[in-house]
N, C-alpha and C positions, 0 to 999 in steps of 0.2 A: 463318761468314765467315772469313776466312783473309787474312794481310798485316797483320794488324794491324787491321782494320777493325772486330771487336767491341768492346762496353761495357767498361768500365774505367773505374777511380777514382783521384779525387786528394785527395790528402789534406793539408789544411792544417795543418803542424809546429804553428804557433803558436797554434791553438786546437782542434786534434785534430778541427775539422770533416772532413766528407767529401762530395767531390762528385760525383757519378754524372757519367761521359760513356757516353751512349747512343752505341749502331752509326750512329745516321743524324747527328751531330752532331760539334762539334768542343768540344776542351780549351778556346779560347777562349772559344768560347760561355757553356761551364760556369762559367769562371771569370767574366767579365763577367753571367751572371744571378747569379752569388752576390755581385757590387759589389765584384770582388777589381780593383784597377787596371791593365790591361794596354791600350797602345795596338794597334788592331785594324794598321795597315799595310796592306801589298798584300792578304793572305789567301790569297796563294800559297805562304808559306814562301820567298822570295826577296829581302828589304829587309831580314829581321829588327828591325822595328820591334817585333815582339811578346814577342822571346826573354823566356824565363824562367826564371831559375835553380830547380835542382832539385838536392834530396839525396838521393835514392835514385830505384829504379822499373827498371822494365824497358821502357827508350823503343823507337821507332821511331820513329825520324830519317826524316821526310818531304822536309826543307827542303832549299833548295841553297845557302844562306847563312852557313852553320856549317861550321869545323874540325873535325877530326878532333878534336882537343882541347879546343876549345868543347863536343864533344855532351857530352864528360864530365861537365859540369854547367850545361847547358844544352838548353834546347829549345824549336822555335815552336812553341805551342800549337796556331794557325791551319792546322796541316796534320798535325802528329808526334803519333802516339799510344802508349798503351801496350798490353802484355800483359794486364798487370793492375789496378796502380797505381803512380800518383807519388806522391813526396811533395815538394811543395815548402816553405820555409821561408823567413816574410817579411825 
């Protein structure tokens, strides 16, 4: 799959957990079945109710909601994935 569309992991700083995002799912999802707190929003990547701070990774900026300098350390879950992996940090 190509765009960004395959599996990729996030990886939680604060307890070196890691979380599979499968091809057919979203970073949200992942993170809300692992009981990490993020408000779901629209689900389009447009309200940024969901943004999530991030310290490293190789994103793909889905959203329409983020600067140019938000994606720096920032990303919806609900739509944006990565290369490979995130890391985010609580």
């Amino acid at each position: 799959m190509s765009g960004g569309a395959g599996p990729f992991e996030i990886l939680l700083a604060w307890s070196d957990r890691v979380l599979p995002v499968a091809a057919d799912t979203t970073a949200l999802a992942a993170l809300l079945a692992a009981g990490i707190a993020v408000e779901p929003g629209c689900m389009t990547g447009g309200c940024g109710m969901c943004v999530t701070a991030y310290v490293e990774g190789d994103l793909i900026h889905k959203d329409t909601c983020l600067s140019a300098s938000e994606r720096k350390h920032a990303f919806c879950p609900c739509v944006s994935r990565a290369g490979t992996r995130i890391v985010i940090a609580g």
